[in-house]
BAZAKOL-34504 format. One record per atom (N, C-alpha, C): residue number from 1; residue in one letter; chain; atom name; x, y, z. Coordinates in steps of 0.05 Angstrom, whole numbers, m for minus. Layout:
BEGIN
@n = NUM, res = A, chain = A, atom = CA, xx = X, yy = Y, zz = Z
...
This chain:
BEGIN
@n = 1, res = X, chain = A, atom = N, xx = m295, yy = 906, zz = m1166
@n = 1, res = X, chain = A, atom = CA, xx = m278, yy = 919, zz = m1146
@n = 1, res = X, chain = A, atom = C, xx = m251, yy = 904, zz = m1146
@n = 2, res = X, chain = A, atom = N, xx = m234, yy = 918, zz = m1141
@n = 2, res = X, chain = A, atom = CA, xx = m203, yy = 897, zz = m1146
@n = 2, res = X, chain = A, atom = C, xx = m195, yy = 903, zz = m1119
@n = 3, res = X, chain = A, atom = N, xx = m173, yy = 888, zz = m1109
@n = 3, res = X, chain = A, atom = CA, xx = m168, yy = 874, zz = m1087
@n = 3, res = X, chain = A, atom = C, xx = m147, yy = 893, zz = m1082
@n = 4, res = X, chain = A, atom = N, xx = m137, yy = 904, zz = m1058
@n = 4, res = X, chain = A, atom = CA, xx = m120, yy = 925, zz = m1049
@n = 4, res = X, chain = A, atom = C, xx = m87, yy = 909, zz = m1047
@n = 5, res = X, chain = A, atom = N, xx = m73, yy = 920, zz = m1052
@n = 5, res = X, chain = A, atom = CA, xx = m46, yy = 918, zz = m1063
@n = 5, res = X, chain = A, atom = C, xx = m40, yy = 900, zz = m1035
@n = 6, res = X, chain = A, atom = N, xx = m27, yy = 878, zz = m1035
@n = 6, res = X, chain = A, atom = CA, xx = m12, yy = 866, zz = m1013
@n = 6, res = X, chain = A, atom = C, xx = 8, yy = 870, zz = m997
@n = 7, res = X, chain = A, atom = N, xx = 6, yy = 877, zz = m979
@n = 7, res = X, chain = A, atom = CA, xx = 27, yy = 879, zz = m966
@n = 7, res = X, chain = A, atom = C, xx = 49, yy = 863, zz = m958
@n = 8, res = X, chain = A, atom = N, xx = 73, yy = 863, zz = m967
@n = 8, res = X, chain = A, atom = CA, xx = 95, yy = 841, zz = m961
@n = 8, res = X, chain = A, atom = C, xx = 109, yy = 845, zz = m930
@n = 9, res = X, chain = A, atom = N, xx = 119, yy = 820, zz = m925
@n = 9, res = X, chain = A, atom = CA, xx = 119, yy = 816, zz = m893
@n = 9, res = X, chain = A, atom = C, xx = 159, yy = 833, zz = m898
@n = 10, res = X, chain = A, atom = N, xx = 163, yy = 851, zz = m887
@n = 10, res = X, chain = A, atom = CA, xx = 197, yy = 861, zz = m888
@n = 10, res = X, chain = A, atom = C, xx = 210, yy = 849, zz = m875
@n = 11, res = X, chain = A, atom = N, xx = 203, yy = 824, zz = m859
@n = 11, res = X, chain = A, atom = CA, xx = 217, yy = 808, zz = m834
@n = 11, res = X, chain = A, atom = C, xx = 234, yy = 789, zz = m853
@n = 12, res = X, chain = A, atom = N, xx = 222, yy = 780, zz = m879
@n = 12, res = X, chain = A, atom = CA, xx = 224, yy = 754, zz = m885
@n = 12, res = X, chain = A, atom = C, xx = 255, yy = 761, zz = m899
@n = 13, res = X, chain = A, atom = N, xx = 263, yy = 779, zz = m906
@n = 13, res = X, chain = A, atom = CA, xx = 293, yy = 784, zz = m918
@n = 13, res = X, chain = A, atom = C, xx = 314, yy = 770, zz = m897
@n = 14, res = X, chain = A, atom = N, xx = 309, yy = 786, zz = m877
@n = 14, res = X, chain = A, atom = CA, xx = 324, yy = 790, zz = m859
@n = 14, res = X, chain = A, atom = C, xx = 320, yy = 756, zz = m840
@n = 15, res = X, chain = A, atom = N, xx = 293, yy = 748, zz = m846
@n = 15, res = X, chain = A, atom = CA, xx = 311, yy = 719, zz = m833
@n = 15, res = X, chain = A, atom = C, xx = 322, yy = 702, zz = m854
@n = 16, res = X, chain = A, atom = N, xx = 318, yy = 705, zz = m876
@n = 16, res = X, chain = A, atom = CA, xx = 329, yy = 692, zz = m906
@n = 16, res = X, chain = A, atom = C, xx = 364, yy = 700, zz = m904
@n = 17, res = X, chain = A, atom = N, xx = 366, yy = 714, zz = m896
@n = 17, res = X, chain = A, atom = CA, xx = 394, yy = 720, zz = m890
@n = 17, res = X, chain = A, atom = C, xx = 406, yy = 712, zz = m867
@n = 18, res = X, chain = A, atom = N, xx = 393, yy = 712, zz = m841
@n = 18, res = X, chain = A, atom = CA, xx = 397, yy = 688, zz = m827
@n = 18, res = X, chain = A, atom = C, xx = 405, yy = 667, zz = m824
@n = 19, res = X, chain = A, atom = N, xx = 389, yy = 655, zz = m843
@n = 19, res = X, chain = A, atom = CA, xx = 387, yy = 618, zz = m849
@n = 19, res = X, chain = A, atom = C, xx = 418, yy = 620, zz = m865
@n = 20, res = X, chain = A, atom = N, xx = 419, yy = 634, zz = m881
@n = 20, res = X, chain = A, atom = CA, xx = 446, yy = 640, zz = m906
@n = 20, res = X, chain = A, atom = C, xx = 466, yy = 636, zz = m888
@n = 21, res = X, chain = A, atom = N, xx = 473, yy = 661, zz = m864
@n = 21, res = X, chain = A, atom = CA, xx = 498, yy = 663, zz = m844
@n = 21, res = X, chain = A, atom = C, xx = 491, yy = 648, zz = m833
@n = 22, res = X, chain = A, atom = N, xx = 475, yy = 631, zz = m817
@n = 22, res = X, chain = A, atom = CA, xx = 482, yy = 602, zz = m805
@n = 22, res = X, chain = A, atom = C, xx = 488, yy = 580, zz = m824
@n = 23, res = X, chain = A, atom = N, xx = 477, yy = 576, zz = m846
@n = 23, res = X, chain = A, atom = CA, xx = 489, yy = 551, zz = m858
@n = 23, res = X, chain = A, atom = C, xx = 518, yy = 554, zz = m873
@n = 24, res = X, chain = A, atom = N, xx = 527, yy = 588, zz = m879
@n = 24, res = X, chain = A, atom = CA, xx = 559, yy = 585, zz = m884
@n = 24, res = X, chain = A, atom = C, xx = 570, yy = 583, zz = m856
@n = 25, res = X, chain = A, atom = N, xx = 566, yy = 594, zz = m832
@n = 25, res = X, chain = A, atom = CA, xx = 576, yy = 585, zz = m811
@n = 25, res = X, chain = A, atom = C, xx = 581, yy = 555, zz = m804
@n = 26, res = X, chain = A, atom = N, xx = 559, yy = 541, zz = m805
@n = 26, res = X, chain = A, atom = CA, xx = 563, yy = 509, zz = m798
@n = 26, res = X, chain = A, atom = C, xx = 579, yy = 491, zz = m819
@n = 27, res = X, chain = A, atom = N, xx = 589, yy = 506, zz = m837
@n = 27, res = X, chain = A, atom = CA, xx = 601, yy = 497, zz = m862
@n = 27, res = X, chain = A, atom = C, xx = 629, yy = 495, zz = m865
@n = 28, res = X, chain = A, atom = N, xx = 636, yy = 527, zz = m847
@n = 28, res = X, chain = A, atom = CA, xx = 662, yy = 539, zz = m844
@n = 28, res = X, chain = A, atom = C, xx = 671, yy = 526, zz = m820
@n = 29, res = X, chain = A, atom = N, xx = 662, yy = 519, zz = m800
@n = 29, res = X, chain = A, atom = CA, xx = 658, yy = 497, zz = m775
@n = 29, res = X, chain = A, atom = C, xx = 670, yy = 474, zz = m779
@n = 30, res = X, chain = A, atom = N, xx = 650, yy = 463, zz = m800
@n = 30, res = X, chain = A, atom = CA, xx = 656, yy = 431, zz = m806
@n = 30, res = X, chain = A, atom = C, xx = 679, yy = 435, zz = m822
@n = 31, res = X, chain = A, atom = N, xx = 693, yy = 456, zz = m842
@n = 31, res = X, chain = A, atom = CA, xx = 716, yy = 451, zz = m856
@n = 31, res = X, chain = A, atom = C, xx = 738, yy = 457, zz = m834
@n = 32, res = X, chain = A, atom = N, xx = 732, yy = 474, zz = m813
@n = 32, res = X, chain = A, atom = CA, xx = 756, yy = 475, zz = m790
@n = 32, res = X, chain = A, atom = C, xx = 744, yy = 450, zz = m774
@n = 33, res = X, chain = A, atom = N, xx = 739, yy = 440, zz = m763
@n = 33, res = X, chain = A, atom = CA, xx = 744, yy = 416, zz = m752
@n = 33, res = X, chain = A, atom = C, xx = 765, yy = 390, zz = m768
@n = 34, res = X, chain = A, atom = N, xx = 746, yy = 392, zz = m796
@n = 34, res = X, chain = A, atom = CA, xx = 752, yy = 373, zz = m815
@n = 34, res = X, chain = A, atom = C, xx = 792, yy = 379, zz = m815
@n = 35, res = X, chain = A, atom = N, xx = 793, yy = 406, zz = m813
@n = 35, res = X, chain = A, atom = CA, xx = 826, yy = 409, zz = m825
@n = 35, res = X, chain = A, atom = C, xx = 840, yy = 400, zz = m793
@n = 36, res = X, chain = A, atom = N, xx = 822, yy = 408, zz = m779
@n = 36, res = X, chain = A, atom = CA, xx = 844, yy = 400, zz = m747
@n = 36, res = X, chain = A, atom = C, xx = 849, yy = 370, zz = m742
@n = 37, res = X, chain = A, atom = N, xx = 827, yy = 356, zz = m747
@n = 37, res = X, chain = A, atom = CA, xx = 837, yy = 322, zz = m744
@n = 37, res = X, chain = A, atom = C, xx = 851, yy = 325, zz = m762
@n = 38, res = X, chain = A, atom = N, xx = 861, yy = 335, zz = m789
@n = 38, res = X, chain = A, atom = CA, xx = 878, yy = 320, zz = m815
@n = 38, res = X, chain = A, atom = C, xx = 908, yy = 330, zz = m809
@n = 39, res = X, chain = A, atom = N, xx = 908, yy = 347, zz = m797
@n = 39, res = X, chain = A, atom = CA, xx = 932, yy = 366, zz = m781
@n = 39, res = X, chain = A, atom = C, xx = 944, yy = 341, zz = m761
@n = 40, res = X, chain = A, atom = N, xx = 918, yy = 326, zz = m743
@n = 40, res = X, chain = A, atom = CA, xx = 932, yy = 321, zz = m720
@n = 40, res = X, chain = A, atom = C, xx = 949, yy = 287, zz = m725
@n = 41, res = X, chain = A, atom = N, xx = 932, yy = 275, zz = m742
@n = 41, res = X, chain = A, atom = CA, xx = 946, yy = 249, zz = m745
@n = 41, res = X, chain = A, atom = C, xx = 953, yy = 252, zz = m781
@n = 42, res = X, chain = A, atom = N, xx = 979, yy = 229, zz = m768
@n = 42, res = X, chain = A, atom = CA, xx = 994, yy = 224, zz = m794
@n = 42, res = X, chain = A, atom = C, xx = 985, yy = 217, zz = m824
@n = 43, res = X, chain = A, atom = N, xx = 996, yy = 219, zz = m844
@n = 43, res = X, chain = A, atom = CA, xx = 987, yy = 216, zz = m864
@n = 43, res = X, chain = A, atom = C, xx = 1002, yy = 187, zz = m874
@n = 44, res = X, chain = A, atom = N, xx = 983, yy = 172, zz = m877
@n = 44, res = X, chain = A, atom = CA, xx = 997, yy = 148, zz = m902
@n = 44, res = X, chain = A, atom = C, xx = 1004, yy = 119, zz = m863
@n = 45, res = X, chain = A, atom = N, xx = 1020, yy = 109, zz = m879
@n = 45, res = X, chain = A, atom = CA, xx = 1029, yy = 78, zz = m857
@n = 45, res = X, chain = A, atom = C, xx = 1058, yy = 110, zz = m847
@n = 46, res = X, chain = A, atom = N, xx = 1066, yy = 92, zz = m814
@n = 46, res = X, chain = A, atom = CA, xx = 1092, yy = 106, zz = m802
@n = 46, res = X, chain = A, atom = C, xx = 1113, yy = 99, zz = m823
@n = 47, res = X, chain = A, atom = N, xx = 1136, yy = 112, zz = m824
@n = 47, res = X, chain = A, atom = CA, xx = 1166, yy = 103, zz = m828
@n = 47, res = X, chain = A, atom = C, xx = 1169, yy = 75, zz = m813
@n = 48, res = X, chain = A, atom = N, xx = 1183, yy = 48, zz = m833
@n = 48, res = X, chain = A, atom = CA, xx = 1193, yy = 32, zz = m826
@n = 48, res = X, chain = A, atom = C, xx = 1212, yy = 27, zz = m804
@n = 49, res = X, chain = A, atom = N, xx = 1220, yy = 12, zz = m787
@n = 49, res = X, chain = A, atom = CA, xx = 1237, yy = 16, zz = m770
@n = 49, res = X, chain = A, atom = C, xx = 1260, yy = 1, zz = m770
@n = 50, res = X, chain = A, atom = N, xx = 1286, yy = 10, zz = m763
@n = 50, res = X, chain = A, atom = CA, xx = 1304, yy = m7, zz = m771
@n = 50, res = X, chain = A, atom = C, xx = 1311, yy = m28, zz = m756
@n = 51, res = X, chain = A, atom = N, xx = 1311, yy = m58, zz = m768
@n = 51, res = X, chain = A, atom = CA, xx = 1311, yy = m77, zz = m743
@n = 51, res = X, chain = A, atom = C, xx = 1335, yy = m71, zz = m720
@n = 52, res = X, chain = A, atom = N, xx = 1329, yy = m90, zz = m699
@n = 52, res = X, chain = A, atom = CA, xx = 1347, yy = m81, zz = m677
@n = 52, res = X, chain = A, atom = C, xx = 1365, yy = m98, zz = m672
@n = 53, res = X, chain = A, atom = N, xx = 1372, yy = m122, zz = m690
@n = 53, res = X, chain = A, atom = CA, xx = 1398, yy = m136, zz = m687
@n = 53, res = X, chain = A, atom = C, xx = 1427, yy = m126, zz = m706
@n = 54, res = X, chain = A, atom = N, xx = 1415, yy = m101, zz = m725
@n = 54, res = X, chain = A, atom = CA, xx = 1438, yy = m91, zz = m734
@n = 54, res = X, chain = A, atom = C, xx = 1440, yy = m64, zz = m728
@n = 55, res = X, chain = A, atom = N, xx = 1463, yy = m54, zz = m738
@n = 55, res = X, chain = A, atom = CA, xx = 1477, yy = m37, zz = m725
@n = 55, res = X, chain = A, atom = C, xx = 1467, yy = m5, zz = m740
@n = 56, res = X, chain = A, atom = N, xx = 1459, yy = 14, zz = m733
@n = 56, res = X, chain = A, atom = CA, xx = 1442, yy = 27, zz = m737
@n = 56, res = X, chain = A, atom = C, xx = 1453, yy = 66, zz = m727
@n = 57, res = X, chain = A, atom = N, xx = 1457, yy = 86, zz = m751
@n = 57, res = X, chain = A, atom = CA, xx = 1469, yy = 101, zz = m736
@n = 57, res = X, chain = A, atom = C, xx = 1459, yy = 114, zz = m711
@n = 58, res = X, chain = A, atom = N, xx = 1470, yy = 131, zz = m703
@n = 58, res = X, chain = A, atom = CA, xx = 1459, yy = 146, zz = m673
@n = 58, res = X, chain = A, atom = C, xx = 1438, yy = 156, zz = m669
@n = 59, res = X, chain = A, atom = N, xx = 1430, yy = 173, zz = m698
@n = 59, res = X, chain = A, atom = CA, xx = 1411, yy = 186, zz = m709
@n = 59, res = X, chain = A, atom = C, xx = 1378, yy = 180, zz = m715
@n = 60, res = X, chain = A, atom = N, xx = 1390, yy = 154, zz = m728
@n = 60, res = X, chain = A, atom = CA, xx = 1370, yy = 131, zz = m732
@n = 60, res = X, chain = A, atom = C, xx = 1356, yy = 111, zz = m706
@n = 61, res = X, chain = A, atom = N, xx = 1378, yy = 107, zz = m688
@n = 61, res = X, chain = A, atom = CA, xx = 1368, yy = 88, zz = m672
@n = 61, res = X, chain = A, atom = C, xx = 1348, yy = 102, zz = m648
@n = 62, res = X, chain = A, atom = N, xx = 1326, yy = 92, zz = m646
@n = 62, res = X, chain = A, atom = CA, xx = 1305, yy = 94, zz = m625
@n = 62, res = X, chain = A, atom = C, xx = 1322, yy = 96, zz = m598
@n = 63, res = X, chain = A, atom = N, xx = 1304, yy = 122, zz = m592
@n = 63, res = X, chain = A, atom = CA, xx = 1319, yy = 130, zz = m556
@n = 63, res = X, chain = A, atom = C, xx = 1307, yy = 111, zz = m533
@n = 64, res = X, chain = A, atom = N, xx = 1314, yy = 96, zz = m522
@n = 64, res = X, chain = A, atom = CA, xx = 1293, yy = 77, zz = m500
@n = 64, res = X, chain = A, atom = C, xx = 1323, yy = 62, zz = m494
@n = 65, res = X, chain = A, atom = N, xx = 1313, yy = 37, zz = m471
@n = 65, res = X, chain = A, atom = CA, xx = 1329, yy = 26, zz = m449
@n = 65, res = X, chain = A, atom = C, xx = 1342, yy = 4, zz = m472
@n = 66, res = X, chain = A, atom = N, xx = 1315, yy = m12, zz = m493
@n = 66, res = X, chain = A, atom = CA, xx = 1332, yy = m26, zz = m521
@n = 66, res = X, chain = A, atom = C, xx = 1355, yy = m20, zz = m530
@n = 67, res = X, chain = A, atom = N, xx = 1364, yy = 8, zz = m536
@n = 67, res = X, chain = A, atom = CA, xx = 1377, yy = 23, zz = m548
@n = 67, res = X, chain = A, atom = C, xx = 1409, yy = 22, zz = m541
@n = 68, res = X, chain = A, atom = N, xx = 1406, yy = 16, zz = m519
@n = 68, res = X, chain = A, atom = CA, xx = 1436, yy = 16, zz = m504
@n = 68, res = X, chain = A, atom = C, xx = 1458, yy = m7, zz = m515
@n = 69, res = X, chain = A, atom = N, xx = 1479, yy = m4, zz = m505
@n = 69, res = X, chain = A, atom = CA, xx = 1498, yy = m24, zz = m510
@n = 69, res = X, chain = A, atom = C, xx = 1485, yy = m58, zz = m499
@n = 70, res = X, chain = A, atom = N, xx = 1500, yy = m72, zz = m516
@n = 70, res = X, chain = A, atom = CA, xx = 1481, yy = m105, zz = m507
@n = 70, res = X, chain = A, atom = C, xx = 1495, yy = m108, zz = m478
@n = 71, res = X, chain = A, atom = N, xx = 1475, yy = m127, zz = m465
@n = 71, res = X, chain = A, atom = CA, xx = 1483, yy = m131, zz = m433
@n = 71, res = X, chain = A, atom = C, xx = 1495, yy = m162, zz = m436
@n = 72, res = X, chain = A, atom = N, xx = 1520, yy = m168, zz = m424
@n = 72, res = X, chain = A, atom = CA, xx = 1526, yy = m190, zz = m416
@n = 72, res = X, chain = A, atom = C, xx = 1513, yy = m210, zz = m399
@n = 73, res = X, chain = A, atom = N, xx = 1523, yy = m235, zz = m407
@n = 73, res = X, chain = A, atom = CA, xx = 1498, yy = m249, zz = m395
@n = 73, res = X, chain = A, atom = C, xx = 1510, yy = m258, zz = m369
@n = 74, res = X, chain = A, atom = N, xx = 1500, yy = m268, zz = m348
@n = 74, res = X, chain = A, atom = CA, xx = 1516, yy = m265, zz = m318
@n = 74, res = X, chain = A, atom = C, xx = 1534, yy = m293, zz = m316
@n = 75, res = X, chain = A, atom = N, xx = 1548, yy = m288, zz = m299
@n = 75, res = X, chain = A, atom = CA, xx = 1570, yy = m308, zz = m304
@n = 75, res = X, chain = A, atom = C, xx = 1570, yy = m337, zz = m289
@n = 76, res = X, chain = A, atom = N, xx = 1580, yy = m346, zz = m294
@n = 76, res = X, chain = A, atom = CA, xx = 1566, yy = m372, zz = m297
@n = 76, res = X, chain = A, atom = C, xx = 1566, yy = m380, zz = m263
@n = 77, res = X, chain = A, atom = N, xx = 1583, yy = m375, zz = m245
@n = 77, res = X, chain = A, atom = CA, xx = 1581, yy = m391, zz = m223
@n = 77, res = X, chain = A, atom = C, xx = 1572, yy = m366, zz = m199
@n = 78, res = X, chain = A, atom = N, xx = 1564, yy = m377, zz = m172
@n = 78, res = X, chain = A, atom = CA, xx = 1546, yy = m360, zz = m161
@n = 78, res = X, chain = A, atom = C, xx = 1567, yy = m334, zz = m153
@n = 79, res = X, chain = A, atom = N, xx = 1561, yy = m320, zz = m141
@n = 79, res = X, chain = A, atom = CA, xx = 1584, yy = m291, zz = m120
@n = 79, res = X, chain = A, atom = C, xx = 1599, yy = m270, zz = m148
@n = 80, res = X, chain = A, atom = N, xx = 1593, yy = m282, zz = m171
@n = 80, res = X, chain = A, atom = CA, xx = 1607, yy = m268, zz = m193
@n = 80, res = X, chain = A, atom = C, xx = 1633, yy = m276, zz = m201
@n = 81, res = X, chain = A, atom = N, xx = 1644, yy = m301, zz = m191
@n = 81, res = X, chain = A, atom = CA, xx = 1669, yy = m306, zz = m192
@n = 81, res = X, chain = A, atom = C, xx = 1667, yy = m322, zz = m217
@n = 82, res = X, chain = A, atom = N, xx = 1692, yy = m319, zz = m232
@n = 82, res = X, chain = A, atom = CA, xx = 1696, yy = m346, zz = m260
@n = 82, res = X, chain = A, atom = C, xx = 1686, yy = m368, zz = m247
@n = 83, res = X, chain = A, atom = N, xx = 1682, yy = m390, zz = m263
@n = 83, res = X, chain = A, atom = CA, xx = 1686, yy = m412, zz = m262
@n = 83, res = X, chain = A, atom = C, xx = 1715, yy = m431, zz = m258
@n = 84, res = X, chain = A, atom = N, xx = 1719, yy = m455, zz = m240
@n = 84, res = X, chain = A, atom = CA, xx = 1749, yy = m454, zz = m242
@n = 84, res = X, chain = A, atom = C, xx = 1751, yy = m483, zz = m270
């Protein structure tokens, strides 16, 4: 007597294709994450900076309170008056 033809389960496609669209999903995921940190920070060491005892154009020089014209140093005797 031979054994009656098997029946195959029709579910199993359809979660095989499942597993497929979740693991290109978690893939496509990890390559957009991966590209947003490489987006957000710099690439390589910063631009050098130009020291701040020379003279540096407008363009170049860092915007901050450093930046300004040099400050005099206060004068020598007390109320602001010369010295005599």
């Amino acid at each position: 007597m031979t054994a009656p033809p098997r029946q195959r389960d029709h579910s199993s496609w359809a979660r095989t294709a499942i597993r497929r669209m979740i693991g290109t999903l978690r893939r496509v995921d990890e390559e957009l994450l991966h590209a947003h940190e490489a987006m957000a920070r710099p690439v390589g060491e910063p631009p050098p900076r130009p020291p701040t005892g020379t003279a540096a154009t407008g363009a170049a020089a860092p915007a901050g309170p450093e930046s300004g014209p040099p400050r005099r140093p206060p004068a020598a005797a007390e109320g602001g008056q010369p010295a005599a």
